[in-house]
C-alpha positions in Angstrom: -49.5 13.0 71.8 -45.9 12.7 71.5 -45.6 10.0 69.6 -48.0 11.8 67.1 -46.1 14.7 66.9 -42.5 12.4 66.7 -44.4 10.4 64.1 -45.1 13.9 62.2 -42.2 14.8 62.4 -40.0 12.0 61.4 -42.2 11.7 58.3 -41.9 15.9 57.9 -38.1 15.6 58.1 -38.7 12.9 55.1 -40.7 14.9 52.7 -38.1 17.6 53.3 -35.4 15.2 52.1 -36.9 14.4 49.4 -37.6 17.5 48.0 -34.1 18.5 48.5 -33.8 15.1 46.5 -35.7 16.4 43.3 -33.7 18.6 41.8 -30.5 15.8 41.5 -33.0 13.0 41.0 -34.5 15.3 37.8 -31.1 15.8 36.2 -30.1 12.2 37.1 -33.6 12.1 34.3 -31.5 14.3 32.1 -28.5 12.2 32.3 -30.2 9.0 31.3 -32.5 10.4 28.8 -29.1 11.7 27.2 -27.6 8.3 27.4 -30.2 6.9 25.8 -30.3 9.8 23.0 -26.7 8.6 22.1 -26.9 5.1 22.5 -30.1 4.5 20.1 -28.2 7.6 17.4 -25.1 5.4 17.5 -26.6 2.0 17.3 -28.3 3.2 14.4 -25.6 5.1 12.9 -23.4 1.9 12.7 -26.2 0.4 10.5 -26.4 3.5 8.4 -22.1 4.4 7.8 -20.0 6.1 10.2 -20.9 9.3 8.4 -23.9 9.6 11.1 -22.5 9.0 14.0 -23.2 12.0 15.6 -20.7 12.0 18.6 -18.2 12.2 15.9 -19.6 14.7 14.1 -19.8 17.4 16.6 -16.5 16.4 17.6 -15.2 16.8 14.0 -17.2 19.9 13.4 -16.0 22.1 16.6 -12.0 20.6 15.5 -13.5 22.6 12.3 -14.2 25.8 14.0 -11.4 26.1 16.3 -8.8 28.3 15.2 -5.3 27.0 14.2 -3.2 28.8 16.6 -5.6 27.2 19.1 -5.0 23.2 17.6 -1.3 23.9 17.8 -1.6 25.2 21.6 -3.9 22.0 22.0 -1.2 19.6 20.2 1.5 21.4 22.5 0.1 20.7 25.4 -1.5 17.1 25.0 -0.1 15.5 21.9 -1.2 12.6 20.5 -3.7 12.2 23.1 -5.7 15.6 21.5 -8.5 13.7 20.5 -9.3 11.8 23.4 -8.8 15.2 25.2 -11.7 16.9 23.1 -14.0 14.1 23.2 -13.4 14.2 27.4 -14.1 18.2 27.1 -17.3 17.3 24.7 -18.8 14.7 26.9 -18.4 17.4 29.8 -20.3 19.7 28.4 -23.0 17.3 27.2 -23.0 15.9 31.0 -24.0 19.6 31.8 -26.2 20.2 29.5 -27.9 17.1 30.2 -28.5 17.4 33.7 -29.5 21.1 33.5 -32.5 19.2 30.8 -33.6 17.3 33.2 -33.6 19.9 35.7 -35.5 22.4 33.6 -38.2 19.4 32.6 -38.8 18.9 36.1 -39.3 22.6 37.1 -40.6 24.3 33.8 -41.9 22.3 31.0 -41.2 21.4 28.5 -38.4 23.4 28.8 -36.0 20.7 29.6 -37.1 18.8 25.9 -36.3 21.7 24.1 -33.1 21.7 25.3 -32.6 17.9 23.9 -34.1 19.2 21.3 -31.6 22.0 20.4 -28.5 20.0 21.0 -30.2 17.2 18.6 -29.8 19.8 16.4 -26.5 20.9 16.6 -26.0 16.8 16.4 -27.6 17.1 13.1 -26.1 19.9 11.1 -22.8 18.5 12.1 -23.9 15.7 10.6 -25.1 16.6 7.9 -21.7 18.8 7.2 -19.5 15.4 7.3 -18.0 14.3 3.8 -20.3 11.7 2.1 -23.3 12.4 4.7 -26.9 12.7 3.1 -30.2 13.3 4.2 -30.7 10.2 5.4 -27.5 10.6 7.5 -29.4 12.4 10.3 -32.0 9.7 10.6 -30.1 8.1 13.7 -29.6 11.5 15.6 -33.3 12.2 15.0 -34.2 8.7 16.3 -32.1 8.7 19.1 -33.8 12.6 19.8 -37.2 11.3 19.9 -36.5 8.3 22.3 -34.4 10.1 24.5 -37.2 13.1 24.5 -39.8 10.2 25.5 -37.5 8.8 27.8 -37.0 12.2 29.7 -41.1 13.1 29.5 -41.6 9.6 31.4 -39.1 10.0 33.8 -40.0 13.1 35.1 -43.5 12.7 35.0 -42.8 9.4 37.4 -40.9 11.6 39.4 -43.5 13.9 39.7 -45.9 11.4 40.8 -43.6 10.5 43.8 -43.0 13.9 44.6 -47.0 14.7 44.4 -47.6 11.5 46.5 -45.0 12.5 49.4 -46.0 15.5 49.7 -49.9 15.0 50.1 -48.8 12.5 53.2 -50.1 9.0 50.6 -47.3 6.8 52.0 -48.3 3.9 50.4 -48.7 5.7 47.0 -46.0 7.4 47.5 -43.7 4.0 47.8 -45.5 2.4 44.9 -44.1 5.7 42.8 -41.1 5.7 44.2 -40.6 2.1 43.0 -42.3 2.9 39.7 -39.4 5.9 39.4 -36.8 4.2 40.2 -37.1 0.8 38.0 -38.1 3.2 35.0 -34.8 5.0 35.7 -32.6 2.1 35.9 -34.0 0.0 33.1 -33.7 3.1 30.9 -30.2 3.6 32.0 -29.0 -0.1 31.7 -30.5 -0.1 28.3 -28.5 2.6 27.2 -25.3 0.9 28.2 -26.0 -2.0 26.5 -27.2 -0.3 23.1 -24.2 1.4 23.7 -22.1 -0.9 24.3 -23.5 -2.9 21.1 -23.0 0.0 18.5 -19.1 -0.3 19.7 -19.2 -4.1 19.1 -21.6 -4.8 16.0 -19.3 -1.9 14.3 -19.6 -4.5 11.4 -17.7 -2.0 8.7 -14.6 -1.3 10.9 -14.2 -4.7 11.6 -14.6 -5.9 8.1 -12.2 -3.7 7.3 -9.6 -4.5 9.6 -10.0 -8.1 8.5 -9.3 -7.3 5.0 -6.6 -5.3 6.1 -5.1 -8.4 8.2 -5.4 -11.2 5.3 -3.7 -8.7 2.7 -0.5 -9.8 1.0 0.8 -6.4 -1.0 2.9 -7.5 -4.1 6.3 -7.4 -3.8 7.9 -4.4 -5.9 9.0 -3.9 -9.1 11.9 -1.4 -7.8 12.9 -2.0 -4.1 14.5 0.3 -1.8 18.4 -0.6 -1.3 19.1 -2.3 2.0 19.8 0.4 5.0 23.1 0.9 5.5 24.3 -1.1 8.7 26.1 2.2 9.5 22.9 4.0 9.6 21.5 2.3 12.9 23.9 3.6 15.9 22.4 1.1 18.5 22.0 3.6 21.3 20.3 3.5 24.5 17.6 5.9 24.0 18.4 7.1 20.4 15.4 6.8 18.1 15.6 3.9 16.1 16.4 4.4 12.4 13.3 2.9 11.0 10.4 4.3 13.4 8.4 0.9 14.2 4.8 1.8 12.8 3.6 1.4 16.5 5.4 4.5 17.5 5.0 6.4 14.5 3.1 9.6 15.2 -0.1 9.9 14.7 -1.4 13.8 14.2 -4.6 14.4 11.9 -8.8 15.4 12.4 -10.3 11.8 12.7 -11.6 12.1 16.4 -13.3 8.5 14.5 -10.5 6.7 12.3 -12.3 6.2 8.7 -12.6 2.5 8.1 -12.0 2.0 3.7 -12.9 -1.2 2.3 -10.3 -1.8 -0.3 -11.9 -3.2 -2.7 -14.7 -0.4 -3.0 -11.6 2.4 -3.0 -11.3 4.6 -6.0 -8.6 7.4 -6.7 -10.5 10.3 -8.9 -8.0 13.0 -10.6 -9.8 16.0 -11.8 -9.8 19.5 -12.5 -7.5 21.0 -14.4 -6.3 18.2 -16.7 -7.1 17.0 -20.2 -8.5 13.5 -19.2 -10.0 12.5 -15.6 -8.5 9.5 -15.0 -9.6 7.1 -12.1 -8.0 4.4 -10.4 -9.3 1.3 -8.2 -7.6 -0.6 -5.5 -6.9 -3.8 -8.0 -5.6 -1.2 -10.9 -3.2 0.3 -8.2 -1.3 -3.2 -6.9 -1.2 -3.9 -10.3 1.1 -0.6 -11.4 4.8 -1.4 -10.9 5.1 -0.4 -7.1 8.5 0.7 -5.8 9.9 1.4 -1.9 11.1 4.1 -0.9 12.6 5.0 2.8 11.5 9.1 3.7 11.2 11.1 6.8 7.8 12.7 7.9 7.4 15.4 10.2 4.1 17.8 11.6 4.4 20.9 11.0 3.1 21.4 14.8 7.0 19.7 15.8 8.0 21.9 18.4 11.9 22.5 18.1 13.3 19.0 20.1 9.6 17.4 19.6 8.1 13.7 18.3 6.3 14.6 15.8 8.5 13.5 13.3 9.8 9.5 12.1 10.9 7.6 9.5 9.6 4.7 7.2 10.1 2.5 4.6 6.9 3.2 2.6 5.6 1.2 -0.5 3.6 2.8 -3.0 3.4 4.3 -6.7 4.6 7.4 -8.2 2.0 10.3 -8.1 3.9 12.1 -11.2 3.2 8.8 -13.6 -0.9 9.6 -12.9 -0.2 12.8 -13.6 1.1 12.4 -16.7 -2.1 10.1 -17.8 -4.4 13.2 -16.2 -2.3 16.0 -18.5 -2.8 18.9 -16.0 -3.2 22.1 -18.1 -0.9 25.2 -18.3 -1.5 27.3 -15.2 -2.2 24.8 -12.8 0.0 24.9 -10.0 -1.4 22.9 -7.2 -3.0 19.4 -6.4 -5.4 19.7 -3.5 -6.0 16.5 -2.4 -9.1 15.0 -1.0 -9.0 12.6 2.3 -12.6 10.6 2.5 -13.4 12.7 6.2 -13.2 16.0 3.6 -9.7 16.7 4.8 -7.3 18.4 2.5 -3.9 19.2 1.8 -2.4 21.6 -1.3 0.9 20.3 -2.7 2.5 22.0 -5.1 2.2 20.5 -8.4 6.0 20.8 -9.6 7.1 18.6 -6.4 4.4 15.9 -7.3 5.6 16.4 -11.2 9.5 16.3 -10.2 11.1 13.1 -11.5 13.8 13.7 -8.1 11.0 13.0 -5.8 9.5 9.9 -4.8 6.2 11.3 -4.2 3.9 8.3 -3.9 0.8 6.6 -3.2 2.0 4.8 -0.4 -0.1 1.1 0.3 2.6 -0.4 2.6 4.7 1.4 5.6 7.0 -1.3 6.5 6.8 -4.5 5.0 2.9 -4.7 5.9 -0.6 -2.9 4.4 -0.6 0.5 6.1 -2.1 1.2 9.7 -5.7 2.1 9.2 -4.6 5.0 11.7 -2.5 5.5 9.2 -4.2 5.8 6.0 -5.2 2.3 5.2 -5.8 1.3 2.3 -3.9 4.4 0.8 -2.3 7.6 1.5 0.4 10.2 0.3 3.9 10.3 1.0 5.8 13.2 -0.2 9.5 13.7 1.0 10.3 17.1 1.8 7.2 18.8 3.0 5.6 19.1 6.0 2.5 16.7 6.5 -0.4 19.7 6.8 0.7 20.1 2.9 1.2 16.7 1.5 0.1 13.6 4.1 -3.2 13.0 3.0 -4.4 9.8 4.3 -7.3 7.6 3.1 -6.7 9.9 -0.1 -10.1 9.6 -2.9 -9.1 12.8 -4.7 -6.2 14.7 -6.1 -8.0 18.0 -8.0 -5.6 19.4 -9.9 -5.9 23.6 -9.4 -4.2 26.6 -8.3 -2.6 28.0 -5.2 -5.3 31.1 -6.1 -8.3 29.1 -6.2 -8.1 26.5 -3.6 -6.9 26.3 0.1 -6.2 22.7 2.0 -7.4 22.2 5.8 -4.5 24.1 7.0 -3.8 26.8 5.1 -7.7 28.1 5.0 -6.6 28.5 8.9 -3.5 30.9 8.0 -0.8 28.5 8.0 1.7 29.1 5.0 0.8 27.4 1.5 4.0 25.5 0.5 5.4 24.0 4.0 9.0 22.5 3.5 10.6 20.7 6.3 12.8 22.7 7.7 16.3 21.4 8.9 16.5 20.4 12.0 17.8 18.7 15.0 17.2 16.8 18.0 18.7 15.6 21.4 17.7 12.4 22.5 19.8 11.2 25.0 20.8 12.1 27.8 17.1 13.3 28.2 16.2 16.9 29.7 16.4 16.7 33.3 19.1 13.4 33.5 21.3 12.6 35.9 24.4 11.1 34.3 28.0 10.2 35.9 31.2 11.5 34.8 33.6 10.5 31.8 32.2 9.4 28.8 28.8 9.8 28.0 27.3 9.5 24.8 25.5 12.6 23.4 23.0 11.6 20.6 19.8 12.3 18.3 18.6 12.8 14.9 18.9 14.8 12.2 17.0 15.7 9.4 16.2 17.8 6.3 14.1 15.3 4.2 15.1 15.7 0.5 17.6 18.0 0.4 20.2 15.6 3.3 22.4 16.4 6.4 26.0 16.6 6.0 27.0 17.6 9.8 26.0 17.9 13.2 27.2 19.8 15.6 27.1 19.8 19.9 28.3 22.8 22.3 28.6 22.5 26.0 27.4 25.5 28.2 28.2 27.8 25.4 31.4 27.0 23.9 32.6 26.3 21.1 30.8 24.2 18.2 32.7 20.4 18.3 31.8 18.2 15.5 29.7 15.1 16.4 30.1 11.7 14.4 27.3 10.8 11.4 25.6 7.6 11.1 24.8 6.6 7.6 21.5 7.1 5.7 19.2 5.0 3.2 19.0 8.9 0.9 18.4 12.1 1.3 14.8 11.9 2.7 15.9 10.1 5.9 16.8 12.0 8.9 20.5 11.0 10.2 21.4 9.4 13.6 24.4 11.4 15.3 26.7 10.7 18.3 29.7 13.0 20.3 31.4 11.7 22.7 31.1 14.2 25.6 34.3 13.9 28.1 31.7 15.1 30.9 33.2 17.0 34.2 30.5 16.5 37.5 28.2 19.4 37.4 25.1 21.1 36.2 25.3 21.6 32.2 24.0 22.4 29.3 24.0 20.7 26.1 22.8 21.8 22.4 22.7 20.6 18.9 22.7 22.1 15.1 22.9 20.8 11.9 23.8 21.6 8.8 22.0 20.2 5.4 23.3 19.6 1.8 22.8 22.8 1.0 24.7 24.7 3.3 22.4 26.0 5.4 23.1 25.8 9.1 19.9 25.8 11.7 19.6 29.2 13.1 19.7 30.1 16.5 16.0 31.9 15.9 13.5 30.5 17.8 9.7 30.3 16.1 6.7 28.8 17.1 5.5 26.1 14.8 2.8 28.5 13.2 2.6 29.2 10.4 5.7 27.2 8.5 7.2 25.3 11.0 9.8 26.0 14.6 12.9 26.9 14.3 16.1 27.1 16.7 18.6 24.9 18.7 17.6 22.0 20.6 19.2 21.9 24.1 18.7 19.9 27.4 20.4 20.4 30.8 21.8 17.3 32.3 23.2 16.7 35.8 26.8 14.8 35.6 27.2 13.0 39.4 
């Protein structure tokens, strides 16, 4: 009788288990059936463009719906590393959503398959949103949808076979589901990893495209830039290198997925307000007289002593010489121009028209083809302003309009219209925070006020007086300036700031301002430790 009532209630205390077990094993259903959702949309989407991937899309489309002052906190806080951030937050909340699915299918169908269902959706209007998407676009996110809706349906109904089984006491049924369950589970799951591990590998356009990009030879141009000035590099420990190596040049734009352009299927379209629409190809550009040009670029976002800023040697052609082909008409004032992800930027047309400024389509950065992160196979460079207004990279369009009809990416989100760099400075080393020992110690940074030049930098200890640091050279007035004082430092805790002055007389202001909406403004300063 014991024994009966021991064996009852061992197997008792196992039925309990595993209906505690359930619930997790039903949104473990959820996860897979949304693993599998994503895998098959992205395997197909790799077949059908990059348009349709919908991971990307949502991710583009909630970067879309996020304020500006938000981005810039965002920027702030992560950086560069904004994107990977987002699609972390993303993949979160899909995780979430996904296991609550499963949950719900278990306990109240079908409501966990409306849920897929719904965030399908979603998947497809972002989709369908994206630059160059089409009908056909949503195809893989529908797909993917339906099989992971199958997948979840089977799943759960296995599970519910098990559960069924324990619970009427059939232990031999009950392991023959159990089995059934699991291997269902993990073959679904393991196929999900490798379909989705194969759309990342048999990514047959990026890859393409990075070939090209590696067995390009760019002509050499017809008007080169003059050698840098061997007093422009200052050869500083920790001092930002004149020319910023394209490795550590920033990187800030709305590609969570960086657009891969073949080349030799770009085209440049000018339109809108000019007397002839003119359009350019890849071949027609490298054939143009191309001329170098060295110019600072900076993000707007640049907090005041920030990276978001470097210089390059960029290769390219003259925007104004299209220009003049196009013929924009009287009252046209701005040239809004069109990246291939649908990002925009609104330059003002007099800068682009300006024979002083070497606004350019930029196809090298460097003495190579540019980055694909950056722009590859073409972009804009245009010294003076701030990137949100000018920097469009993988460029298709400039529509030549006016600051009252049209709004880039930016500017729609209240940030100002014209964005100038504004001068600034920067302390580089000693760093914020260093320890350094007494005597001499080298105090240097950069300065910069792309197209208009710095003429003088100045440091201050704890509040003193203004003492004049020494210049490096420059290539022209679009580069920032290396700078250096040599600071007789006494031991201590002390703090060190920085001001320049440009070519037009202006001294940076002791103001401080956010980087919203035209760009931070106020001294740079660091507090050092001197041992």
């Amino acid at each position: 009788m014991r024994s009966s009532l021991d064996s009852a209630g061992i197997y008792a205390g196992a039925v309990t288990t595993s209906t505690r077990a359930t619930g997790w094993l039903a949104a473990l259903c959820g996860l897979i059936a949304a693993a599998v959702t994503l895998a098959v949309a992205e395997l197909i989407a790799v077949f059908v463009g990059a348009e349709a991937s919908p991971l990307f899309a949502v991710g583009a489309w909630v970067i879309d719906l996020v304020p500006g002052g938000f981005k810039t906190i965002v920027i702030d806080l992560f950086g560069t590393a904004d994107k990977a951030v987002l699609l972390i937050v993303l993949g979160l909340i899909v995780t979430a959503a996904a296991a609550w699915a499963g949950w719900l299918e278990f306990r109240r169908p079908p409501w966990g398959t409306v849920i897929l269902v719904v965030v399908s959706g979603i998947a497809v209007f972002a989709v369908l949103t994206r630059a160059g998407a089409g009908v056909f676009s949503a195809l893989p996110t529908v797909v993917g949808m339906v099989t992971g809706a199958l997948v979840l349906r089977a799943a759960i109904r296995r599970l519910h076979r098990w559960r069924d089984a324990t619970d009427g006491g059939q232990r031999v049924t009950a392991g023959i589901d159990r089995r059934s369950f699991v291997l269902y589970s993990a073959l679904a799951a393991a196929a999900a990893v490798v379909v989705g591990t194969g759309s990342r590998m048999v990514n047959a356009g990026s890859a393409a495209v990075h070939s090209v990009r590696d067995a390009l030879r760019l002509p050499a141009p017809a008007s080169a830039a003059p050698e840098v000035p061997a007093g422009a590099e200052l050869a500083l420990d920790g001092l930002s290198p004149y020319i910023t190596p394209n490795g550590q040049f920033y990187r800030i734009d709305t590609a969570l997925q960086v657009p891969a352009v073949d080349p030799n299927t770009w085209k440049l379209r000018i339109h809108g307000l000019v007397d002839h629409e003119v359009e350019l190809t890849w071949a027609e550009l490298l054939d143009l007289p191309l001329i170098e040009h060295v110019a600072t670029l900076s993000c707007v976002s640049n907090e005041v002593g920030g990276d978001l800023i470097g210089n390059a040697l960029w290769l390219g052609y003259p925007i104004r010489e299209l220009l003049k082909r196009a013929g924009p008409q009287s009252g046209a004032d701005m040239v809004l121009s069109h990246s291939v992800d649908g990002w925009t930027a609104g330059t003002p047309l007099d800068v682009l028209q300006d024979a002083g400024t070497e606004a350019i389509l930029a196809v090298g950065m460097n003495g190579t083809p540019l980055p694909i992160e950056h722009g590859f196979p073409v972009r804009m460079v245009v010294p003076g302003l701030y990137g949100y207004v000018s920097a469009t990279k993988w460029v298709t369009e400039l529509e030549v309009t006016r600051f009252a009809d049209a709004m880039g990416y930016w500017t729609d989100k209240g940030w100002s219209a014209k964005g100038p760099i504004k001068t600034e400075s920067r302390i580089d080393t000693p760093r914020a925070g260093a320890g350094v020992s007494a005597g001499s110690v080298a105090v240097a940074g950069v300065a910069w006020a792309p197209h208009t030049g710095i003429t003088g930098v100045e440091v201050r200890v704890d509040g003193g007086e203004w003492r004049q640091a020494r210049l490096a050279d420059s290539a022209s007035a679009d580069t920032w300036r290396q700078w250096v004082y040599e600071w007789d430092a006494p031991a201590g805790g002390h703090e060190l700031s920085v001001r320049a002055t440009d070519a037009s007389g202006y001294t940076q202001t002791s103001s401080e301002a956010p980087p919203a909406p035209d760009g931070a403004t106020g001294w740079h300063t660091v507090s050092v430790t001197v041992h």
